[in-house]
TIMARTOR-277756 format. One record per atom (N, C-alpha, C, O): residue in three letters; x, z, y. Coordinates in steps of 0.02 Angstrom, whole numbers, padded with zeros to 5 digits, always signed. Atoms other than C-alpha are relative to their C-alpha. Example, Ala and Ser with C-alpha at 12.3 -4.5 7.8 and 13.67 -1.06 7.14 Angstrom:
% TIMARTOR-277756
ala+00045+00000-00059ala+00615+00390-00225ala+00045+00000+00060ala+00097+00033+00059ser-00042-00003-00059ser+00684+00357-00053ser-00039+00037+00055ser-00014+00045+00110
END
This chain:
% TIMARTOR-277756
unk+00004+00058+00046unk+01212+00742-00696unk-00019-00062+00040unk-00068-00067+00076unk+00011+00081-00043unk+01227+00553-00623unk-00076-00033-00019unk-00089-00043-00079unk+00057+00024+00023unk+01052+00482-00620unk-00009-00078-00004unk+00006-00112+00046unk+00000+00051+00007unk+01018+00322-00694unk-00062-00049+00008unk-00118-00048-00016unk+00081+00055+00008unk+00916+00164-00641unk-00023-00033-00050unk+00020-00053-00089unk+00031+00030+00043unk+00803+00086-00748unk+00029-00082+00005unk+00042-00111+00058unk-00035+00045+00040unk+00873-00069-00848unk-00065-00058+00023unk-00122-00058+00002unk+00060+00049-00011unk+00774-00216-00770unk+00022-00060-00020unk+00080-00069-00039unk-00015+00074+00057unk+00776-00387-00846unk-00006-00036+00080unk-00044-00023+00127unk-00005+00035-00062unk+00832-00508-00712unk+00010-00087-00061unk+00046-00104-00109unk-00015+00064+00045unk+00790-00695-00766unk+00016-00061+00053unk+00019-00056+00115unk-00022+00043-00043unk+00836-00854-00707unk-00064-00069+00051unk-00125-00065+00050unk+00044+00033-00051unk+00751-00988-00584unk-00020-00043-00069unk-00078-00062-00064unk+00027+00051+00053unk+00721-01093-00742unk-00057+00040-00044unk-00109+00016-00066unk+00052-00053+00048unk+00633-00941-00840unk-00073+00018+00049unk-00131+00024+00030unk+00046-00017-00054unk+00544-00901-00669unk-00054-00065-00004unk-00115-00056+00002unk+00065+00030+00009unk+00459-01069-00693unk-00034-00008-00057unk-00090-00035-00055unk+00063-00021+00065unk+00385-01034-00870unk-00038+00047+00040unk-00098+00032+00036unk+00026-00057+00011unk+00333-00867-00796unk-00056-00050+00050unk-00115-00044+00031unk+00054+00035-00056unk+00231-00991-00643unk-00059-00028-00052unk-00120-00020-00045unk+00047+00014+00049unk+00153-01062-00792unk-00049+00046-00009unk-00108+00051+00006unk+00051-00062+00035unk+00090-00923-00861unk-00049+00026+00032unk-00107+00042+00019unk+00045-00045-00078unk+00036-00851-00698unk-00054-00049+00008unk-00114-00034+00007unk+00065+00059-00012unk-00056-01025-00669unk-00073+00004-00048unk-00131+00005-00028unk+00074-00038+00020unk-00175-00980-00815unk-00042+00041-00001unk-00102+00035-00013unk+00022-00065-00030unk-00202-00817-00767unk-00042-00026+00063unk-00099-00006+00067unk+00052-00010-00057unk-00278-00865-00611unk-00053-00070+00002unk-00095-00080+00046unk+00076+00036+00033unk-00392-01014-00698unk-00022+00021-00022unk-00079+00007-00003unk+00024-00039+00019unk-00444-00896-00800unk-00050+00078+00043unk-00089+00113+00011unk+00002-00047-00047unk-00479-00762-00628unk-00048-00048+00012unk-00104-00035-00011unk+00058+00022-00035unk-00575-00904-00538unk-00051-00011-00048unk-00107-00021-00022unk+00051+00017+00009unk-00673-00933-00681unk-00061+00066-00016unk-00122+00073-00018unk+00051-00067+00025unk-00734-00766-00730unk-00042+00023+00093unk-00095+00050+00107unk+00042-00031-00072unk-00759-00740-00519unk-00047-00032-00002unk-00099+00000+00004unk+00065+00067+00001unk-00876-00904-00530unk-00048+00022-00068unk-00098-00014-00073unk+00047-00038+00042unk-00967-00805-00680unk-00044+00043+00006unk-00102+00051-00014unk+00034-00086-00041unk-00996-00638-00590unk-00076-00017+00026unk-00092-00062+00064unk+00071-00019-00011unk-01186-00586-00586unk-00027+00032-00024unk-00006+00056-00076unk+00035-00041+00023unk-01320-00494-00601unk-00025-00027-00077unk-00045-00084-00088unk+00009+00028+00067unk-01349-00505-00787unk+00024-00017-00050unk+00006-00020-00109unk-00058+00016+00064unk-01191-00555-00851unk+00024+00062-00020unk+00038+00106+00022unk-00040-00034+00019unk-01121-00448-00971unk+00103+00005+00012unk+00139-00042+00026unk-00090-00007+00016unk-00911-00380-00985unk-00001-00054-00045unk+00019-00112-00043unk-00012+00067+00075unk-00928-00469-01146unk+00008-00050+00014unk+00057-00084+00001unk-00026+00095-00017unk-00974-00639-01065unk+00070-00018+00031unk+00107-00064+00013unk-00063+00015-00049unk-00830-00630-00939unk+00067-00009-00055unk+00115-00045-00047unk-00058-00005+00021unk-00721-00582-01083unk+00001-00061-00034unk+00055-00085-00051unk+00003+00076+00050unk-00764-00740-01175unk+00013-00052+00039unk+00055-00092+00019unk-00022+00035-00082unk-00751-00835-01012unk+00079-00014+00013unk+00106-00068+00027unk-00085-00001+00001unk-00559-00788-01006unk+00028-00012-00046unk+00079-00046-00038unk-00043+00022+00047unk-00506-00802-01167unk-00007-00082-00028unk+00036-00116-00056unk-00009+00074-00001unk-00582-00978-01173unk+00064-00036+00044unk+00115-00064+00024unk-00042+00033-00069unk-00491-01038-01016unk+00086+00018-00031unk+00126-00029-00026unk-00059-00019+00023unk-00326-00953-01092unk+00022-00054-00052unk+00065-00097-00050unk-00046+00045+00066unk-00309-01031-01261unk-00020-00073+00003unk+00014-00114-00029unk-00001+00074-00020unk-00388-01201-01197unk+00067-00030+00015unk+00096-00081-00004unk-00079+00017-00023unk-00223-01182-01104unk+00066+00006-00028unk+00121-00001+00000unk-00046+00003+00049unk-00129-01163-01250unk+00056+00047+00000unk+00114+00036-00019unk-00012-00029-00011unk-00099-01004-01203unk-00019+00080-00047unk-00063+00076-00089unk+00043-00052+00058unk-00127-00802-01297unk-00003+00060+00058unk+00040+00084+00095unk+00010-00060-00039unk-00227-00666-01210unk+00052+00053-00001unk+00061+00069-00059unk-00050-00037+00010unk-00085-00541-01179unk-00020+00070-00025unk+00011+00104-00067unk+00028-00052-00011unk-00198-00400-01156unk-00033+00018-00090unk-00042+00075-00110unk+00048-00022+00068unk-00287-00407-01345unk+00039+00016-00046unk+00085-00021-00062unk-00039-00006+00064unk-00220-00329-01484unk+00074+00074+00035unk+00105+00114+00001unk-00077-00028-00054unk-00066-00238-01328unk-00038+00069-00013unk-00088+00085+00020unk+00014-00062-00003unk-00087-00060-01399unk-00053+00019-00031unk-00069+00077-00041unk+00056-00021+00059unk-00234-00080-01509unk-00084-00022+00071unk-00145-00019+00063unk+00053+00028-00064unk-00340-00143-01330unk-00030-00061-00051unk+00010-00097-00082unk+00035+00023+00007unk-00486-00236-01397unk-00028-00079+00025unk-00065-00118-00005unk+00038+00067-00033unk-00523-00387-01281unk+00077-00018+00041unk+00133+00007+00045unk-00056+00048-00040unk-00427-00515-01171unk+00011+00044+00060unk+00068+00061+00075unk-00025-00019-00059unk-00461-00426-01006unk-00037+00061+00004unk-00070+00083-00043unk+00031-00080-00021unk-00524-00262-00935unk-00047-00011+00055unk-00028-00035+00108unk+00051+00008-00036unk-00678-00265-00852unk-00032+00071+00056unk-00093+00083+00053unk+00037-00055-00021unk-00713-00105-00739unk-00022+00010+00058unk+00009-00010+00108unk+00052-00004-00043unk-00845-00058-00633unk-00029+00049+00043unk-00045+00103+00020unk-00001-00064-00028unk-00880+00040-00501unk+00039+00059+00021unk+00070+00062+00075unk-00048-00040+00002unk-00796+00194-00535unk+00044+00001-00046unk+00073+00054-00056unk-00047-00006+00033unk-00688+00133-00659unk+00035-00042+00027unk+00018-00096+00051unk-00056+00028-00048unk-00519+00100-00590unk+00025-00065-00057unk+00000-00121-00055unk-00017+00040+00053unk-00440+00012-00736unk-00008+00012-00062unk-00025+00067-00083unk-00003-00005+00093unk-00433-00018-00922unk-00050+00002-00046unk-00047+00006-00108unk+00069+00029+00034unk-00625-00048-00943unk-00016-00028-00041unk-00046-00081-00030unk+00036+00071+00052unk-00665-00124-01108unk-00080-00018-00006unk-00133+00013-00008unk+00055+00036-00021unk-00773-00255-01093unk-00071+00008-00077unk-00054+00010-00136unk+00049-00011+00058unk-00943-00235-01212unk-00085-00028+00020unk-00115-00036+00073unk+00057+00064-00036unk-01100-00334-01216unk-00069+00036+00025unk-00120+00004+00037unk+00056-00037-00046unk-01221-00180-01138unk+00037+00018+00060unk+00011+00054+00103unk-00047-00016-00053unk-01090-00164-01021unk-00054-00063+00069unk-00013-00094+00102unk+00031+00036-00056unk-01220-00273-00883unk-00004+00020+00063unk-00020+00076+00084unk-00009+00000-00065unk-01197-00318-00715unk-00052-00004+00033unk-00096-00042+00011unk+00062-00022-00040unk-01324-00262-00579unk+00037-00036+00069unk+00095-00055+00077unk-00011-00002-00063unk-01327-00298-00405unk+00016+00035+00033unk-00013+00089+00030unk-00029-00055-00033unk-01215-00218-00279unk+00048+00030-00058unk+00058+00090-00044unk-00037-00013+00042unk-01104-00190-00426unk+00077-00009+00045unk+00080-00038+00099unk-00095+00009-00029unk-00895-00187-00374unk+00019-00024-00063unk-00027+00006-00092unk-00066+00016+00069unk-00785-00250-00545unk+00042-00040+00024unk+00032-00091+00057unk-00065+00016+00007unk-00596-00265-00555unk-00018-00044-00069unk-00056-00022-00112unk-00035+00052+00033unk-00556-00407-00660unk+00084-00016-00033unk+00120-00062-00011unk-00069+00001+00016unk-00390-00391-00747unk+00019-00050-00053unk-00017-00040-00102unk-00010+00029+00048unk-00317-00522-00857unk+00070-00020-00010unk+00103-00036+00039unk-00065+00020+00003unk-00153-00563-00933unk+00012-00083-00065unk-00034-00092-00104unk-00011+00073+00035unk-00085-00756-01035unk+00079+00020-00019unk+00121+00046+00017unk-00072+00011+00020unk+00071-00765-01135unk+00001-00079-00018unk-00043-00105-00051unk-00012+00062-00003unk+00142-00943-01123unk+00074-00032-00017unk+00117-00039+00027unk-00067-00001+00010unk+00292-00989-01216unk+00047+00069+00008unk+00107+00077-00003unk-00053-00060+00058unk+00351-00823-01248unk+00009+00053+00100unk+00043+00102+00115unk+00009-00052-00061unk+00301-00763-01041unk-00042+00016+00010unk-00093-00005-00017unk+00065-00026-00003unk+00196-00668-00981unk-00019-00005+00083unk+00028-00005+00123unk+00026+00004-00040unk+00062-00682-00827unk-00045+00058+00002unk-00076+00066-00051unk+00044-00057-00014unk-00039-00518-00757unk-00019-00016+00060unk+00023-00033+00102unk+00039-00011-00056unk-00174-00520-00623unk-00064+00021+00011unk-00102+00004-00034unk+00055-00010+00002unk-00324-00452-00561unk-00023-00002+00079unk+00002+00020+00130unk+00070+00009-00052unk-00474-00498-00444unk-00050+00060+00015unk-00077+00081-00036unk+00059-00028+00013unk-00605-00373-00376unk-00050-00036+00049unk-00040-00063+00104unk+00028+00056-00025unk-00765-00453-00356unk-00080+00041+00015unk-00105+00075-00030unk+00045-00028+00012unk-00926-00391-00284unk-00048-00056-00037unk-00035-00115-00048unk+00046+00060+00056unk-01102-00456-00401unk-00042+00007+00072unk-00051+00055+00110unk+00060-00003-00049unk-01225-00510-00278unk-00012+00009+00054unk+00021-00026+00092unk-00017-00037-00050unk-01264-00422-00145unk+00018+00063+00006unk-00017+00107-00018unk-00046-00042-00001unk-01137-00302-00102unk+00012+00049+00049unk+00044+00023+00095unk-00019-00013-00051unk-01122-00164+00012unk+00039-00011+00030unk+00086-00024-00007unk-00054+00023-00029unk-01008-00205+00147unk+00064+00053+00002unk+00123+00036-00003unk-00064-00051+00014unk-00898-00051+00141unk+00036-00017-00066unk+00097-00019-00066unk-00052+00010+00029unk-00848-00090-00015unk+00031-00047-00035unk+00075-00039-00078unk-00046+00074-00021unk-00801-00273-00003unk+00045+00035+00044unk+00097+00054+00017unk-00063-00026-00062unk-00698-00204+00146unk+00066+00028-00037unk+00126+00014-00028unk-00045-00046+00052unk-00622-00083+00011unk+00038-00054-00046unk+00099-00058-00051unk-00031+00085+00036unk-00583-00249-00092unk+00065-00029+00046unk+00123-00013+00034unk-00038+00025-00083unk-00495-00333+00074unk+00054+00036+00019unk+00110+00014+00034unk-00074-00024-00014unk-00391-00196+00106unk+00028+00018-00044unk+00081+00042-00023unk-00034+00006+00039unk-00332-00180-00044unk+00050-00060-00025unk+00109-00062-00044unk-00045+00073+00018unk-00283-00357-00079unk+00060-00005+00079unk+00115-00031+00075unk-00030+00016-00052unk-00213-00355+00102unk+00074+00047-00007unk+00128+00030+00018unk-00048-00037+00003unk-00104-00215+00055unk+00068-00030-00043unk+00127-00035-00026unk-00026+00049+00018unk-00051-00316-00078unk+00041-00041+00019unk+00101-00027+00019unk-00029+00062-00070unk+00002-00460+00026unk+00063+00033+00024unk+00119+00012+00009unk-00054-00043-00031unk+00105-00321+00127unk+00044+00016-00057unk+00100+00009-00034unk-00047-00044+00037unk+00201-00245-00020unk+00045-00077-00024unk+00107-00074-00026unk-00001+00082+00016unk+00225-00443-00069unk+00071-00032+00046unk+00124-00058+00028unk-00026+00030-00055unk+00293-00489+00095unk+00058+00031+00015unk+00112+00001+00020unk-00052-00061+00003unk+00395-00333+00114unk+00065-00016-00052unk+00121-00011-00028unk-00044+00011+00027unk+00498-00379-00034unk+00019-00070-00004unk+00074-00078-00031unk-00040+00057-00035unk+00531-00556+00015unk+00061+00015+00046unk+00119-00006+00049unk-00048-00009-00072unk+00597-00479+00172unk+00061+00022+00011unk+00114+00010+00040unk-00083-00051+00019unk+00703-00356+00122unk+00029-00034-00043unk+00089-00028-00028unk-00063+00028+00056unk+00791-00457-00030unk+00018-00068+00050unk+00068-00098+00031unk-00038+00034-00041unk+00825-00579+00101unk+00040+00021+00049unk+00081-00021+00068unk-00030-00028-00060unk+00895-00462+00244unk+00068+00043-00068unk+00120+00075-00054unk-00068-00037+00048unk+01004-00397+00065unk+00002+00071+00015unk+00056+00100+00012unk+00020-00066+00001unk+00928-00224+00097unk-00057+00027-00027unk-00077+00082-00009unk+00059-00039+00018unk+00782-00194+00007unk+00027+00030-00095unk+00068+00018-00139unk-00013-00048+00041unk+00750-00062-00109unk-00061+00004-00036unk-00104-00007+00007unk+00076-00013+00050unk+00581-00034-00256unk-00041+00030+00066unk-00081-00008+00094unk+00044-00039-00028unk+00503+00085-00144unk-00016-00025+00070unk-00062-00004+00104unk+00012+00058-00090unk+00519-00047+00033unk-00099-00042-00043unk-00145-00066-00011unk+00063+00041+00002unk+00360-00124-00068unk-00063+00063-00002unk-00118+00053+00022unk+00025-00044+00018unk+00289+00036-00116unk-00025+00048+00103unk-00078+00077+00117unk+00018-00032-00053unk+00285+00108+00069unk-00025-00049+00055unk-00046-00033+00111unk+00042+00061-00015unk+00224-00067+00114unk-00089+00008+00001unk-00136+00002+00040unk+00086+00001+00031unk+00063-00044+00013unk-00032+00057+00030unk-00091+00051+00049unk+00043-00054-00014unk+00024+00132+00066unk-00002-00008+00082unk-00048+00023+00108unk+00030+00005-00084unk+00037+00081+00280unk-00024-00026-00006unk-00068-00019+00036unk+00039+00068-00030unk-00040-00065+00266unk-00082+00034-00042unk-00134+00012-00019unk+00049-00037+00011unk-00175+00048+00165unk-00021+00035+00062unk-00071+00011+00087unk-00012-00044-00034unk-00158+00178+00292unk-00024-00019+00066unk-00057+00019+00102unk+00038+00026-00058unk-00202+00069+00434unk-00027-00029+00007unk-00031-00079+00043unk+00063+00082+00010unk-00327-00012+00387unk-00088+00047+00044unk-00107+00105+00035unk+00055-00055-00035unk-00492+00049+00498unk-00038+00011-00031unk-00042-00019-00085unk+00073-00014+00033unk-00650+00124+00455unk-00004+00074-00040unk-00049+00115-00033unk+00013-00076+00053unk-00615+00279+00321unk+00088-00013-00006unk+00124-00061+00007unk-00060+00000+00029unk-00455+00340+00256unk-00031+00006-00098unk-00056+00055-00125unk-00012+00001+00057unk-00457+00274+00065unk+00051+00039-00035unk+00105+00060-00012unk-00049-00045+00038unk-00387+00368-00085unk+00057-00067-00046unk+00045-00125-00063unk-00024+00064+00043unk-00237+00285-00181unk+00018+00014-00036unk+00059+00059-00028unk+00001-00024+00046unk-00233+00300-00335unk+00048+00053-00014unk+00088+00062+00032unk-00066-00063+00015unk-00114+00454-00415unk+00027-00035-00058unk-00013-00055-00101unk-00061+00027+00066unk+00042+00380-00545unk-00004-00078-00005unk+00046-00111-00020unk+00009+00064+00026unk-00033+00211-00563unk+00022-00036+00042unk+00022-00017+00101unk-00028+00031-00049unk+00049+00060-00497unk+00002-00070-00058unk-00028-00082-00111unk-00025+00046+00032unk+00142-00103-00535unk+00049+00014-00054unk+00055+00066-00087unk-00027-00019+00083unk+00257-00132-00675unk+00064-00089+00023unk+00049-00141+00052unk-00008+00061+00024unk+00389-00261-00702unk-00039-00057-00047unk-00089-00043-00081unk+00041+00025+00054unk+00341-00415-00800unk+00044-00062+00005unk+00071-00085+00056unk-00049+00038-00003unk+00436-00552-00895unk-00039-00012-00092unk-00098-00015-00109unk+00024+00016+00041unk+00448-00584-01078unk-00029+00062-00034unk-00025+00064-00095unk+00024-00024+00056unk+00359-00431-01128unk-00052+00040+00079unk-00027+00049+00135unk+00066-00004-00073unk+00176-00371-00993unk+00024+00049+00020unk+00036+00034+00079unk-00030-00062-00048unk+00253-00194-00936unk+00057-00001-00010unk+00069+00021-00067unk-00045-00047+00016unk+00429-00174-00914unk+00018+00038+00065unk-00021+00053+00110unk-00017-00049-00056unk+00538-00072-00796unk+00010-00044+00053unk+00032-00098+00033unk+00011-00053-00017unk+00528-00058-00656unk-00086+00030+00018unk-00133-00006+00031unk+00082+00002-00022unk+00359+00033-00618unk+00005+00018+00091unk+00053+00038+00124unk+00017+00034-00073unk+00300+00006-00439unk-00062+00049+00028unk-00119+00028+00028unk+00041-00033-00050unk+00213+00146-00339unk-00052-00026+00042unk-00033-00077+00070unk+00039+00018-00064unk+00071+00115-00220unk+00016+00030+00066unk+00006+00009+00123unk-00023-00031-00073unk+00140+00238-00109unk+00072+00038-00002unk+00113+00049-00047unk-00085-00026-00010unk+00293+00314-00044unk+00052-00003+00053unk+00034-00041+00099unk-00040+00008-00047unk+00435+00327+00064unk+00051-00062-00001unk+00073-00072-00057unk-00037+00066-00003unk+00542+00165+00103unk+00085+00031-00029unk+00109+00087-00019unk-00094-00003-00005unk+00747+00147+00047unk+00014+00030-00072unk+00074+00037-00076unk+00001-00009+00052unk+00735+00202-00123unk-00012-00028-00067unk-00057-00070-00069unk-00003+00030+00050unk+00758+00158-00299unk+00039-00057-00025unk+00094-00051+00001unk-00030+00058+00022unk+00827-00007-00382unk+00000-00043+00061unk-00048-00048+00100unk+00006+00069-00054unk+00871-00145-00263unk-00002-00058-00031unk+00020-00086-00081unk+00030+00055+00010unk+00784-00275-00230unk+00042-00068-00011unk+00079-00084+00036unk-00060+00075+00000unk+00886-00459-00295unk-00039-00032-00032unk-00083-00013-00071unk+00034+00062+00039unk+00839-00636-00342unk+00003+00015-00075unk+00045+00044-00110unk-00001-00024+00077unk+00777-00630-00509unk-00051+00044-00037unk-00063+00043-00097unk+00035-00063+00008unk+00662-00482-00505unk-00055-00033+00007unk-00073-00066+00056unk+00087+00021-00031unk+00475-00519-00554unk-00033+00070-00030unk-00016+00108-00075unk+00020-00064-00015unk+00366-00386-00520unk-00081-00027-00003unk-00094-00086+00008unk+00070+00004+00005unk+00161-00366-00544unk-00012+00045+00056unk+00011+00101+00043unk-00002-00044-00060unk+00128-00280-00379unk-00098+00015+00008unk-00138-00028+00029unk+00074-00006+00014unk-00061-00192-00407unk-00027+00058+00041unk-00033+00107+00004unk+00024-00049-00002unk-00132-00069-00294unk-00061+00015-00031unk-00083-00026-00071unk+00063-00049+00028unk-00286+00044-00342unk-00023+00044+00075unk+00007+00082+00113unk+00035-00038-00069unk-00402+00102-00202unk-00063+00052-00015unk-00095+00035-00065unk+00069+00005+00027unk-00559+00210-00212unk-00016+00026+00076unk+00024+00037+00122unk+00007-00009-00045unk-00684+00254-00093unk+00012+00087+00031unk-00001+00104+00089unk+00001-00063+00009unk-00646+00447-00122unk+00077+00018-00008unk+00127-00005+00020unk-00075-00030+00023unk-00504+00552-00212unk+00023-00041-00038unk-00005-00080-00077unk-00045+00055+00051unk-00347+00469-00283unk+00002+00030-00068unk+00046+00006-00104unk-00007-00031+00064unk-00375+00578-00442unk-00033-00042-00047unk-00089-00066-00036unk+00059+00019+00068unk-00435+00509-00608unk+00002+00031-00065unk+00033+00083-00075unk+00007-00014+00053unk-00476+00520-00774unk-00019-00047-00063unk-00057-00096-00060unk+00028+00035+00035unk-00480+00468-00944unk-00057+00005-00033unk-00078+00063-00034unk+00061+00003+00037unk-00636+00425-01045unk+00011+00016-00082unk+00068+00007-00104unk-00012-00025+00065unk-00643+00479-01217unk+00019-00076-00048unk+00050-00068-00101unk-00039+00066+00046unk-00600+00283-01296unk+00072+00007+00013unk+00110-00026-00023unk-00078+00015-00015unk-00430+00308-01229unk+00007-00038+00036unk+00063-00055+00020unk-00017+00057-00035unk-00420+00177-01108unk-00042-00006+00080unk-00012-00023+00130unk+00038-00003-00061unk-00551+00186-00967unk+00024+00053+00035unk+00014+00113+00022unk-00015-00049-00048unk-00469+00256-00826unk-00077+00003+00078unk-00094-00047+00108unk+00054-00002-00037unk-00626+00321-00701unk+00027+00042+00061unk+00079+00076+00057unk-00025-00056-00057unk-00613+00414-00524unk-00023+00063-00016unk-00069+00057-00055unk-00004-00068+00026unk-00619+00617-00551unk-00080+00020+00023unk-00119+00057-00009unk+00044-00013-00049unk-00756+00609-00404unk-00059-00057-00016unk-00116-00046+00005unk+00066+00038+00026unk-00871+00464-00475unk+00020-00052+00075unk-00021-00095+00090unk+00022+00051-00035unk-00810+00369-00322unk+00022-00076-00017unk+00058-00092-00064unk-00010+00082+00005unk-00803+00174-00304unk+00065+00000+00013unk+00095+00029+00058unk-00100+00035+00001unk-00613+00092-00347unk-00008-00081+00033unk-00058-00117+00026unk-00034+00085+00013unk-00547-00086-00304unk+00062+00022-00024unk+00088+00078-00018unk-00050-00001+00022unk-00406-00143-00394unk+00021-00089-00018unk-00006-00123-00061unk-00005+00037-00006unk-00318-00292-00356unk+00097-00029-00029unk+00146+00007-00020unk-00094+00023+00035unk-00126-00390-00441unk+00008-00057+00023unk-00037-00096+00038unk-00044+00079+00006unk-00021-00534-00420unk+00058+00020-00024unk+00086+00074-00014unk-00063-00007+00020unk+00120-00567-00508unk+00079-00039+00027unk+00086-00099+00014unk-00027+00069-00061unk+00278-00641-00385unk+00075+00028-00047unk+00090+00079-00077unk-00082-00008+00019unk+00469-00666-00437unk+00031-00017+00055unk+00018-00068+00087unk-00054+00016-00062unk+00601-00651-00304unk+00053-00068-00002unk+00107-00066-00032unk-00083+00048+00005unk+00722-00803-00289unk+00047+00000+00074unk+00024+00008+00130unk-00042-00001-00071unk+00871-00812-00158unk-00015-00039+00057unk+00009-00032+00114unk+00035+00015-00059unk+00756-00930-00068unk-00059+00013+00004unk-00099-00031+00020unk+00080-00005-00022unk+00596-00848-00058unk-00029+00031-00076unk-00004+00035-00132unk+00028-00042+00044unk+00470-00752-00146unk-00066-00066-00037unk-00092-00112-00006unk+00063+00043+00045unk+00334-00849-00275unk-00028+00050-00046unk-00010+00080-00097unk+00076-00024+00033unk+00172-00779-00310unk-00012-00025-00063unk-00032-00083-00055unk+00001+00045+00055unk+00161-00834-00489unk-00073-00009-00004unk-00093-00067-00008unk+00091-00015+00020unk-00037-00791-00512unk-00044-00005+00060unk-00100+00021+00067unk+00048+00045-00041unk-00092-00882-00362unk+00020-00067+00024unk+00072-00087+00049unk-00024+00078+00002unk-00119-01065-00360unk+00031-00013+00061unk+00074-00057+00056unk-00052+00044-00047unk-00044-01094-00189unk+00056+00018-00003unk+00087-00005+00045unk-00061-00043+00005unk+00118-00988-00241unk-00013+00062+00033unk+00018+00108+00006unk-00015-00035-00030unk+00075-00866-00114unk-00003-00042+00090unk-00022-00009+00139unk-00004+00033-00064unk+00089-00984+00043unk-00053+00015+00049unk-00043+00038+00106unk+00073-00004-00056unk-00085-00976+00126unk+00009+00073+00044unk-00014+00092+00098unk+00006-00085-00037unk-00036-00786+00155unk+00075+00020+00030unk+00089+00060+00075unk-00074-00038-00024unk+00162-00775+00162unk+00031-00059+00033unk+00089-00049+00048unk-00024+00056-00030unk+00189-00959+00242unk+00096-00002-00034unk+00114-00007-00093unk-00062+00025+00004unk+00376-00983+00247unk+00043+00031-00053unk+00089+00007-00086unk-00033-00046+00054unk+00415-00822+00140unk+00009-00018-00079unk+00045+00003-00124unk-00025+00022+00070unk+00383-00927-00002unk+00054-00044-00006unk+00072-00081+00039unk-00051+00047+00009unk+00525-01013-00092unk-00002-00069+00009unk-00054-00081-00022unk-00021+00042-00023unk+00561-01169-00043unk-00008-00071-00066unk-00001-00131-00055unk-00023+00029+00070unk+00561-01242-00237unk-00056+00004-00040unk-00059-00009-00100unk+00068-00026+00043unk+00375-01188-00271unk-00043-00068-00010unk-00072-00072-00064unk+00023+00051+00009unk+00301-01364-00241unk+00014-00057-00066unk-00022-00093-00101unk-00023+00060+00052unk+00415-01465-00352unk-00020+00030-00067unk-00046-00012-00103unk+00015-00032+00050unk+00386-01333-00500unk-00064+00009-00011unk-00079+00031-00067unk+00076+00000-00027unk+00211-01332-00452unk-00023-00055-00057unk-00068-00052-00098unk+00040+00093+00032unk+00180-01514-00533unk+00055-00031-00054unk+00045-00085-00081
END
């Protein structure tokens, strides 16, 4: 039986700059909850934190209400990888780790990203664990710039991105997460395709202008196994160890890749790889 790829929504350079929009609140909303983080603050505050900054921007939490989810963003800590709902005994200690996840619908697009941020003072291992996660990021990022410009890349060129640039990162070998990944994203927060953290290169849908993608690994300091919590939604590590978990959301165009859910597009990290067209849309 012929196997079929998943039906991906390819939009245009004009739709791509609503989606920059969107992304742009998403990550006013990121710096402000990072500039919140402390000992003391509750999930709750942060979540009130984001959904201000959202609908100031005349924007709707994507995340509240998506599946019967409770709050704007997902707050989890420690050993929870994702999908943390936020709650007001939920308080932050020192040496704490929390992922930060938040999504904005803006004219009918959608923006996904997440920050992990240590509170306070932080052990240094697992800031590091933060770092190479986002760095991996970056790599899976860069990777599909590269390849949809060389007119050879494939889903899984980002996916075997994220797991070397995991992989060689010094100090410990981190776990990465098991199933969980990125996701398309456009006018509706998950669609196809979903986006591995790890894997072998040359496989799957190919990569073409058009394609925006939420590219998220999941790290912990232990096993990539998890579990759910009895609310339905808190995904935790199996082993109780410490996660990062870090997103951006980027759309491919035929000149270059744009980071939608970071204010410089992406530039500070992929220089030239970004499109060429991100400034003028910018302002």
């Amino acid at each position: 039986m012929a196997r079929h790829e998943p039906e991906i929504q390819l939009k245009t350079p004009e739709q791509i700059v609503k989606m920059r929009a969107a992304g742009l609140v998403v990550a006013a909303a990121l710096e402000a909850m990072r500039q919140a983080v402390a000992p003391g603050v509750s999930t709750a505050d942060l979540d009130a934190v984001a959904e201000s900054v959202i609908r100031d921007a005349g924007a709707i939490p994507s995340f509240k209400g998506y599946q019967g989810f409770p709050a704007s963003i997902c707050s989890s800590v420690n050993e929870q990888v994702v999908h943390a709902i936020p709650a007001a005994d939920a308080v932050l200690k020192e040496g704490d780790l929390i992922s930060l996840d938040c999504g904005a619908i803006l004219d009918g697009w959608h923006g996904d990203a997440a920050i992990t941020v240590g509170v306070g003072e932080t052990d240094p291992e697992l800031l590091r664990m933060a770092e190479v996660a986002e760095d991996a990021m970056w790599a899976g990022i860069a990777a599909a710039a590269r390849r949809t410009a060389a007119g050879k890349g494939r889903l899984s060129d980002i996916s075997s991105a994220i797991e070397t640039s995991i992989r060689k990162a010094g100090g410990r070998r981190y776990g990465i997460v098991d199933g969980y990944g990125g996701h398309g994203i456009g006018t509706e927060m998950h669609q196809e395709p979903h986006v591995l953290n790890y894997g072998r290169p040359g496989r799957g849908p190919r990569l073409v202008p058009g394609m925006a993608l939420a590219i998220e690994p999941m790290i912990t300091m232990g096993s990539p196994r998890t579990v759910v919590l009895s609310d339905e939604w808190t995904v935790i590590t199996r082993d109780r160890s410490v996660a990062a978990h870090v997103e951006h959301s980027m759309a491919l165009l035929d000149d270059g890749v744009w980071v939608l859910t970071a204010q410089d597009g992406g530039r500070a990290r992929l220089g030239d790889l970004v499109t060429s067209r991100e400034p003028a849309a910018a302002h």
